[in-house]
C-alpha positions as CSV (number, residue, x, y, z in Angstrom):
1,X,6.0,29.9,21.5
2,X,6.6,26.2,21.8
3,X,3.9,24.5,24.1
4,X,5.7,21.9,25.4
5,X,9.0,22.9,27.1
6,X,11.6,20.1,27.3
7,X,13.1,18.7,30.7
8,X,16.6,16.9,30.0
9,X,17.7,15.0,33.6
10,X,21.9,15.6,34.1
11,X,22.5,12.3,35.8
12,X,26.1,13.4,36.6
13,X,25.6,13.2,40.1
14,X,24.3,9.3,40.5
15,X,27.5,8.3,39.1
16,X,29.7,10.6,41.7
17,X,27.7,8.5,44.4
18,X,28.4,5.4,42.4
19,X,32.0,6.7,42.5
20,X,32.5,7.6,45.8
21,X,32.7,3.9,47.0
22,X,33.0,1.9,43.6
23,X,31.3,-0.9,42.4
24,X,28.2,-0.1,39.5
25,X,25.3,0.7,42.1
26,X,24.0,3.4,41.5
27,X,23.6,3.0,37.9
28,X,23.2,6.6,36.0
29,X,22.2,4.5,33.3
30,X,19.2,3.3,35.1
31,X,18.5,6.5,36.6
32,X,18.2,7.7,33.1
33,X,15.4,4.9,32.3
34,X,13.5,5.9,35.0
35,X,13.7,9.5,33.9
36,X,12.2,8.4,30.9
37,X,9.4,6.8,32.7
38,X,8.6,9.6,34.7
39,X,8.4,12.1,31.5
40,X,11.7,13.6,30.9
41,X,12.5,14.2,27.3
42,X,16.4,13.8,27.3
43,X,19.3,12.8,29.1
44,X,22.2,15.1,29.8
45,X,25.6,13.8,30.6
46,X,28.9,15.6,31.4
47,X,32.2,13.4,30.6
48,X,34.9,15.7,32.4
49,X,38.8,14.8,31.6
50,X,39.1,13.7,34.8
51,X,36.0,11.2,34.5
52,X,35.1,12.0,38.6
53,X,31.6,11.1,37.8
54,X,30.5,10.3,34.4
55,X,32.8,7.6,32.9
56,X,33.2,6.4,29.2
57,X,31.2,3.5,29.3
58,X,28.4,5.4,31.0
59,X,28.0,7.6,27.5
60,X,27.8,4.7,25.6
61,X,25.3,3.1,27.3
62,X,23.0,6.3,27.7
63,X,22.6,7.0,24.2
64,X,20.7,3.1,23.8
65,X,18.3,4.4,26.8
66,X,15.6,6.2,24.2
67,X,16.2,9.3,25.4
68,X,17.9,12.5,23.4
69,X,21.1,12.6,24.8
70,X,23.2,15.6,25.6
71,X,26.7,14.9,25.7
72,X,28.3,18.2,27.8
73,X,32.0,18.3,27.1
74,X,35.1,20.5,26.9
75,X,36.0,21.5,23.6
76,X,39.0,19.0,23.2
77,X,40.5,17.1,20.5
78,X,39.8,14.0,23.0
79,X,36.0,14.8,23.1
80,X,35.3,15.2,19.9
81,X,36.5,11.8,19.4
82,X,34.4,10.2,21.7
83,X,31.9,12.2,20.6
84,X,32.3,11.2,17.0
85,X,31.9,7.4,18.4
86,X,28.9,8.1,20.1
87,X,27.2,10.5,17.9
88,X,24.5,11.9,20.6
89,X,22.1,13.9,19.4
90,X,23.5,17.0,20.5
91,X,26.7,18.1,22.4
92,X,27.2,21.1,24.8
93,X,30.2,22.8,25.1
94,X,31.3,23.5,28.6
95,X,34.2,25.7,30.1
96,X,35.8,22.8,32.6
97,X,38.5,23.5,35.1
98,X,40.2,20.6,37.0
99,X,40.0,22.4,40.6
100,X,36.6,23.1,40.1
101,X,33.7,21.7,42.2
102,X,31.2,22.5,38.8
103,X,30.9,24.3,35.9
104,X,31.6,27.8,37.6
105,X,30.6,29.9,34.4
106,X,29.8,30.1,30.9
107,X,32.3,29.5,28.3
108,X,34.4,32.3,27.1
109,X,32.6,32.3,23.5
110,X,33.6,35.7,22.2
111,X,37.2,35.7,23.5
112,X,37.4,31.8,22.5
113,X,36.0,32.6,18.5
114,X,38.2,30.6,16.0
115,X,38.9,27.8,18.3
116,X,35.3,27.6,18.9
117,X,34.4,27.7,15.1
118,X,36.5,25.0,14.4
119,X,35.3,22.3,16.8
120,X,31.3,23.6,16.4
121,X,31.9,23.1,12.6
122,X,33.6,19.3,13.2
123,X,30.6,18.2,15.5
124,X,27.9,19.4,13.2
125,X,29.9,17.7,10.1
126,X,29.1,14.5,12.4
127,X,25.5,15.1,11.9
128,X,25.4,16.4,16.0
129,X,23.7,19.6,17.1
130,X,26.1,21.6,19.2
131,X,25.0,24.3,22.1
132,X,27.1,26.1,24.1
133,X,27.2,26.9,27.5
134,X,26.7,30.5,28.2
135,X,26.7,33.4,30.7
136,X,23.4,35.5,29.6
137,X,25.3,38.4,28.5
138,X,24.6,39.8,24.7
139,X,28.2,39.4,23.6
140,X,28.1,35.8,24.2
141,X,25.0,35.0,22.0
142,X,26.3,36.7,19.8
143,X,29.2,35.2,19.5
144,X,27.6,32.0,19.7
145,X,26.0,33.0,16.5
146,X,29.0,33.8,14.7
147,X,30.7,30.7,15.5
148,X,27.7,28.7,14.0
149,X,26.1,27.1,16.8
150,X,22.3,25.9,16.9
151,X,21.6,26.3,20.3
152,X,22.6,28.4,23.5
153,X,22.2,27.2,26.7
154,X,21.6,30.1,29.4
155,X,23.6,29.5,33.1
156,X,20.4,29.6,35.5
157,X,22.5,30.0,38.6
158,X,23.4,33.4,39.5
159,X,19.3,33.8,39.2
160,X,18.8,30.9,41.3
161,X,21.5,31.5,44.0
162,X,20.4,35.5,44.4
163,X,17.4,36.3,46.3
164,X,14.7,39.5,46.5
165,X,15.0,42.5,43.7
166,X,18.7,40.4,42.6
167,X,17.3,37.6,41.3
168,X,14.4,39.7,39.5
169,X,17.8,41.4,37.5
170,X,19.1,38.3,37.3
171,X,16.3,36.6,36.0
172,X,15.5,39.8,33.4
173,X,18.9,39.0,32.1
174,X,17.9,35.6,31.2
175,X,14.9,36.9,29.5
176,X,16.4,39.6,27.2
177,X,18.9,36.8,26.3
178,X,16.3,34.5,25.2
179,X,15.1,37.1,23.3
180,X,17.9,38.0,21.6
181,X,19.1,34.6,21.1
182,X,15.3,34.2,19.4
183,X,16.3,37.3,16.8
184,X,19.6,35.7,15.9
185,X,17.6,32.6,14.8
186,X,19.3,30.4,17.6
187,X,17.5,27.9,19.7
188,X,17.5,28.9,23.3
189,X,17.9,26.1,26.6
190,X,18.5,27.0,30.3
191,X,20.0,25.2,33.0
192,X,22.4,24.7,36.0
193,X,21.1,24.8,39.5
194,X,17.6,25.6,38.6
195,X,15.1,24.1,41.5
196,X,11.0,23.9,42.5
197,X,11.3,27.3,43.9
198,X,13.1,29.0,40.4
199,X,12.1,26.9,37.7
200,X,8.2,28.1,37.0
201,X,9.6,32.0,36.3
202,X,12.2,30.7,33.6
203,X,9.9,27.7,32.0
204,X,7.4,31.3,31.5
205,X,9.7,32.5,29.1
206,X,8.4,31.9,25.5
207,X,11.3,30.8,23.7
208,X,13.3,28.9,26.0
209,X,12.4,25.0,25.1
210,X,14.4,23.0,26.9
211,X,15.7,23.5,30.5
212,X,18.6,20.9,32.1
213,X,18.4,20.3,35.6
214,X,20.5,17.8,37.6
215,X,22.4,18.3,41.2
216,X,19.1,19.7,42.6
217,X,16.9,16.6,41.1
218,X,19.3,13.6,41.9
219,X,20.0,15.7,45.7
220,X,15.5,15.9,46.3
221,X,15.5,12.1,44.7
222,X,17.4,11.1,48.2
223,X,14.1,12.3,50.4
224,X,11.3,11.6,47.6
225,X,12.5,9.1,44.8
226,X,13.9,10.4,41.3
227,X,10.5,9.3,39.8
228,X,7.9,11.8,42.1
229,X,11.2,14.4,42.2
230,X,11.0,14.4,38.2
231,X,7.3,14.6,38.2
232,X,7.3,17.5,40.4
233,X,9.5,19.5,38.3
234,X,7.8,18.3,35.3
235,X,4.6,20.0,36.7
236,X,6.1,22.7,37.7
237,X,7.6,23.2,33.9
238,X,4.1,23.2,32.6
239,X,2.6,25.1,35.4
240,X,5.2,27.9,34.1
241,X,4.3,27.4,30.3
242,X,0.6,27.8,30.9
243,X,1.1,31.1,32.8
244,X,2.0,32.6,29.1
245,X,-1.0,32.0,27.7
């Protein structure tokens, strides 16, 4: 088990308020430095082909913060470019569909093989560590294996949207993935809608290291501040982590 579990901050959703009337305030860039301050241990950024929140320039300016960056992004020829001129430290591949609101799902690993292997295989030649963005289903770690990734990330948010004896299936699902992700030799992250009230039972799981949490961070920033927000959550992380011992 690793002691410390890793909080990456998605500051996505301080550039869609940035967006939503223009101008440069508020800076995700910023928000990412005071993440930093406040004990986070990356940065995680999505750059969607429509650009509604996270822009180009944003990306470039996030990876000079001194954070780990994670650079989530559609497996296209476009962001692998960018990605090539960035060189984050690691890149997560995400499903993304224009219509939706956000990532709805894990990507399609098993059905999506050999164009998978490819563009895993192109990132890693570029010296980038590349996860992908799964459902917590045993066919999709697997196949995240076979297509030579180094890291899964496990979608959090059918556990934290169900409630009662749902999310205790939910959240077991999550666990016996971890644990087979930990078999296959794969490094195992969570994330997507995780909040104070769900993230202590997932940080308890011994081989999930990093967890990536955004919406629910920047939204609880708006009534507390990002800083005491990240804080929180931070404790809450290691409150979970020492309940294994």
């Amino acid at each position: 088990m690793v002691e410390h579990i890793r909080l990456g901050v998605n500051v996505d959703h301080v550039a869609t308020l940035r967006n939503a009337r223009g101008g440069i305030h508020p800076d995700p860039v910023e928000a990412a430095r005071l993440a930093a301050r406040a004990g986070a241990d990356g940065v995680t950024a999505h750059l969607r082909e429509d650009r509604r929140h996270i822009r180009d320039a944003d990306m470039r300016l996030l990876k000079d913060v001194g954070l780990p960056l994670n650079f989530e992004m559609a497996p296209t020829d476009e962001m692998f470019g960018i990605a090539s001129e960035i060189l984050p430290q690691a890149c997560c591949l995400v499903p993304e569909k224009r219509q939706e609101l956000t990532t709805e799902g894990g990507l399609a690993v098993h059905a999506g093989m050999n164009h998978l292997k490819a563009y895993v295989a192109r990132l890693q030649d570029q010296g980038i560590r590349v996860s992908l963005f799964i459902d917590p289903e045993s066919r999709e770690v697997e196949a995240a294996r076979m297509v030579g990734a180094d890291i899964v990330e496990l979608h959090a948010g059918p556990y934290t949207k169900a409630t009662g004896a749902e999310r205790q299936r939910e959240l077991a699902r999550i666990q016996q993935a971890a644990a087979l992700a930990l078999r296959l030799g794969l490094e195992c992250h969570a994330g997507h809608g995780l909040n104070f009230e769900t993230v202590e039972a997932v940080s308890a799981i011994p081989n999930v290291v990093e967890l990536n949490i955004g919406h629910f961070i920047i939204g609880e920033a708006i009534f507390q501040g990002l800083e005491p927000v990240i804080r929180q959550m931070r404790s809450l992380m290691d409150a979970g982590r020492r309940s294994i011992r």
